[in-house]
C-alpha positions in Angstrom: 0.0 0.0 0.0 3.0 2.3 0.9 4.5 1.7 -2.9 1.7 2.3 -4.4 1.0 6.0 -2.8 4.5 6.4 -3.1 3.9 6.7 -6.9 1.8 9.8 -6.4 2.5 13.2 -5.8 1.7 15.1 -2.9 -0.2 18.1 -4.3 2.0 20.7 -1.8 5.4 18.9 -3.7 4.1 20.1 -7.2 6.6 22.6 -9.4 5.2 25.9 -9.0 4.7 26.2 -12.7 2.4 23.7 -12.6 0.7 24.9 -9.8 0.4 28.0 -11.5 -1.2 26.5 -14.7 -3.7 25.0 -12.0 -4.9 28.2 -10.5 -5.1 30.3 -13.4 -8.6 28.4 -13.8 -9.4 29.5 -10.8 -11.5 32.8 -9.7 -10.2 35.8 -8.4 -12.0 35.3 -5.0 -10.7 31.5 -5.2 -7.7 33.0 -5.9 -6.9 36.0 -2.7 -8.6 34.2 -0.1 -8.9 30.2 -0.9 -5.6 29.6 -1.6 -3.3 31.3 0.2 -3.4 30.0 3.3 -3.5 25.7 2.3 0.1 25.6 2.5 3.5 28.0 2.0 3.4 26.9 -1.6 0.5 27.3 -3.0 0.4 31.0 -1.2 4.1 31.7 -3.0 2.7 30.6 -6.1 -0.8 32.9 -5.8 1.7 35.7 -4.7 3.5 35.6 -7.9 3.2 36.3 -11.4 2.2 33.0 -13.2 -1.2 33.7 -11.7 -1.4 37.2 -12.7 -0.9 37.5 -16.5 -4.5 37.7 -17.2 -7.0 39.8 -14.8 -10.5 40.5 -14.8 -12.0 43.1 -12.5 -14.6 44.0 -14.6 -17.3 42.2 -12.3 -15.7 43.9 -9.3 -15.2 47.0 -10.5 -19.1 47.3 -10.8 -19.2 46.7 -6.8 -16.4 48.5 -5.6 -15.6 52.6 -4.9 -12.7 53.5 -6.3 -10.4 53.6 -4.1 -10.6 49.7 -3.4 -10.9 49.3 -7.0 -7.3 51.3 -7.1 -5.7 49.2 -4.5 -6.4 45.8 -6.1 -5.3 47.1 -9.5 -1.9 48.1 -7.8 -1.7 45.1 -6.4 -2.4 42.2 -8.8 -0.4 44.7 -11.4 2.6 44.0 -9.5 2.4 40.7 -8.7 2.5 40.6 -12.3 6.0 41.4 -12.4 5.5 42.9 -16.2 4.2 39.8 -17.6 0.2 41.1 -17.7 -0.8 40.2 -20.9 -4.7 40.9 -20.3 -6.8 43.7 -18.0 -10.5 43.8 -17.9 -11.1 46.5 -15.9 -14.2 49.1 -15.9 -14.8 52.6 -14.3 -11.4 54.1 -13.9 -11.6 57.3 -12.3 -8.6 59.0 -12.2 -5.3 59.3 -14.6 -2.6 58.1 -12.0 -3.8 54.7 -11.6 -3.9 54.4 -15.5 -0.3 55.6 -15.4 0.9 53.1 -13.0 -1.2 50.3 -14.9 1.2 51.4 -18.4 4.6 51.7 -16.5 4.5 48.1 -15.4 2.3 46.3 -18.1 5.4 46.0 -21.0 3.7 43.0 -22.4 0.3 43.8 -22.5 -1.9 42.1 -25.6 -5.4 43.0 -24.5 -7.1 46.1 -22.4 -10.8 46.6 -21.4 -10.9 49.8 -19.6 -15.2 50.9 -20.5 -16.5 53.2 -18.5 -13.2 55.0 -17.5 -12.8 58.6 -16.8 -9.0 58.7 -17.8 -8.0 61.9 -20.1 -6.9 62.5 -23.4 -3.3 64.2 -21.9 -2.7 60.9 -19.9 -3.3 58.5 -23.0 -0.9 60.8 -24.7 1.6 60.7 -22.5 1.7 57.1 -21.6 0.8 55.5 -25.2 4.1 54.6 -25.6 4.4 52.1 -23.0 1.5 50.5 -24.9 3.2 49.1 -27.9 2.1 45.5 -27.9 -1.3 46.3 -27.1 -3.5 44.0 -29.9 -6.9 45.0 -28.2 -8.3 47.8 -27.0 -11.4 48.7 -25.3 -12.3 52.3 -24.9 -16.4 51.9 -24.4 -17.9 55.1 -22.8 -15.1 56.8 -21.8 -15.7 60.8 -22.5 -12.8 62.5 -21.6 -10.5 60.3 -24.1 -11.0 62.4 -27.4 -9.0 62.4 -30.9 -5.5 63.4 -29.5 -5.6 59.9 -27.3 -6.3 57.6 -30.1 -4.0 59.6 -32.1 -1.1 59.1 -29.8 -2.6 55.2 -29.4 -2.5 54.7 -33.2 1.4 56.0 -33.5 3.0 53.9 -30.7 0.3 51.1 -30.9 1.6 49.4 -34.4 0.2 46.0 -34.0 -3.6 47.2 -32.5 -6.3 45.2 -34.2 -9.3 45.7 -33.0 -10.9 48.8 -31.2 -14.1 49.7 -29.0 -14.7 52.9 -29.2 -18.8 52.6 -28.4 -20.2 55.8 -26.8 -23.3 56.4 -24.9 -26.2 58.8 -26.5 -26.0 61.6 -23.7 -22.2 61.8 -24.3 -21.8 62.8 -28.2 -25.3 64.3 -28.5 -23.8 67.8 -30.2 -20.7 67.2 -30.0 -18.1 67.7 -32.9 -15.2 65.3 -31.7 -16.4 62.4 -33.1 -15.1 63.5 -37.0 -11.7 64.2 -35.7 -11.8 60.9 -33.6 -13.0 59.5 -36.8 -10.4 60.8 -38.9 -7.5 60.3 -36.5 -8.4 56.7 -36.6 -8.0 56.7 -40.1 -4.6 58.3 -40.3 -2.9 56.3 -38.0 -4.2 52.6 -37.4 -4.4 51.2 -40.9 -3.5 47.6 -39.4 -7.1 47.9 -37.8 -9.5 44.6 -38.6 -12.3 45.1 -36.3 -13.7 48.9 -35.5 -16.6 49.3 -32.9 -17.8 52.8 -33.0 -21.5 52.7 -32.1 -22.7 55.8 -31.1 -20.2 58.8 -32.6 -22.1 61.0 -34.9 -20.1 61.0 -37.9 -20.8 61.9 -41.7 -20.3 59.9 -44.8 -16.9 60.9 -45.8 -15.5 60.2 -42.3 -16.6 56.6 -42.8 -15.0 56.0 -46.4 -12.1 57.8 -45.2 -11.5 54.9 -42.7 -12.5 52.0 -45.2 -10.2 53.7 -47.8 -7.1 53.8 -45.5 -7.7 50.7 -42.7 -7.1 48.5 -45.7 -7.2 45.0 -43.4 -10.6 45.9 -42.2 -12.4 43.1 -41.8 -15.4 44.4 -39.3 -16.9 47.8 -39.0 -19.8 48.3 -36.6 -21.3 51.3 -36.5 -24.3 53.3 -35.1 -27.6 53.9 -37.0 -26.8 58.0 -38.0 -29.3 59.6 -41.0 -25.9 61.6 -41.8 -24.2 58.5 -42.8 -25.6 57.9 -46.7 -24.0 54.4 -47.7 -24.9 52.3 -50.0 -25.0 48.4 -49.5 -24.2 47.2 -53.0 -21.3 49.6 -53.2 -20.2 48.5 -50.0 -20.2 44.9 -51.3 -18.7 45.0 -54.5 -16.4 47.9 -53.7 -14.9 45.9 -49.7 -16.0 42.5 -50.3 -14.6 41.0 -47.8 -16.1 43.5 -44.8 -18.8 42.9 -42.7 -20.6 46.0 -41.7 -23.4 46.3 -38.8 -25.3 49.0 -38.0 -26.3 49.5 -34.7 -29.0 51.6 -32.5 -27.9 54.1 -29.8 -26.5 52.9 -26.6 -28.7 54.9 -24.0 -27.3 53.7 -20.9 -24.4 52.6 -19.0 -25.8 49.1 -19.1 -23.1 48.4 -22.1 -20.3 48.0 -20.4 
């Protein structure tokens, strides 16, 4: 009987990198208050970064204020130790935290941040750090305007997709929109998926992004009587782009 367990591993005598391939399929909750206290080695594991490439606080972010959401961030950010590949994180309300998230994420792919109050000056200051960045989310976030996804589109080469969804409320006579529009154009032509339901924008600001994001594959946008395009000389002229049209988003139930 004594051989026979012998073949088997105690869980607590795993390598850490296996460990750590174990509790990334855990939850965050599992993960800050399950773990840790089992045994020294699953707690060193937790505590490091294998764990922490990939975090999701958009569930929590809905819950906490924002100073608690701040504290976590800064927390599971370092843990990290620069290898955060993914952030889903929603309602940032201040630039600083934003600032810290970019001087210590050097290998982030993917970033959710809808909701988010962080400024256009930040973006542009800090949109350098974001070079590797493949996804990014920027649903609902008002203060972010054509000088941010400017900067994003000159230091953020290999970006692919973008959110840029807006609620109603926040572009109703507003004139940013065509120079968000535009700036999009001119600087992200690697671009295969665009999200920009709601932005008021006219007819030419749309062909101008299908005529320069020549890898577009996906284009959704809002349902705007400004916007006069026609569907058969969308399909013989971009064949191989899907286009949706969507309704306003009148709440802040989208993100």
């Amino acid at each position: 009987m004594e051989e026979e367990q012998s073949e088997f591993r105690r869980w607590d005598q795993l390598l850490p990198d296996v460990l750590g391939l174990i509790f990334i399929n855990l939850s965050l909750q599992e993960l800050l208050t399950v773990i840790p206290p089992i045994c020294k080695s699953w707690s060193k594991v937790v505590r490091g970064s294998r764990c922490w490439q990939d975090i999701d606080l958009f569930q929590w972010s809905i819950r906490w204020k924002p100073h608690q959401l701040d504290r976590m961030l800064r927390m599971l950010v370092t843990r990290s130790s620069g290898s955060l590949c993914s952030l889903h994180v929603a309602g940032l309300r201040n630039d600083s935290i934003f600032s810290f998230i970019t001087e210590n994420a050097g290998s982030l792919q993917v970033l959710r941040l809808s909701g988010s109050l962080i400024s256009d000056s930040i973006v542009k200051q800090t949109a350098q750090r974001l070079s590797t960045l493949t996804f990014l989310d920027l649903t609902c976030c008002p203060k972010i305007g054509a000088q941010a996804l400017e900067a994003i589109g000159k230091y953020c080469k290999l970006l692919e997709t973008l959110c840029r969804d807006m609620m109603f409320l926040d572009v109703l006579g507003k004139v940013e929109a065509e120079d968000e529009a535009n700036a999009i154009a001119g600087t992200m032509p690697r671009l295969k998926h665009l999200d920009l339901g709601f932005h008021l924008i006219s007819t030419e600001c749309v062909l101008n992004i299908l005529s320069r994001c020549h890898q577009l594959e996906r284009l959704i946008k809002n349902v705007c009587v400004s916007v006069k395009l026609d569907r058969n000389f969308l399909t013989e002229k971009y064949p191989n782009l899907e286009i949706s049209w969507m309704t306003p988003v009148l709440s802040s139930d989208r993100f």
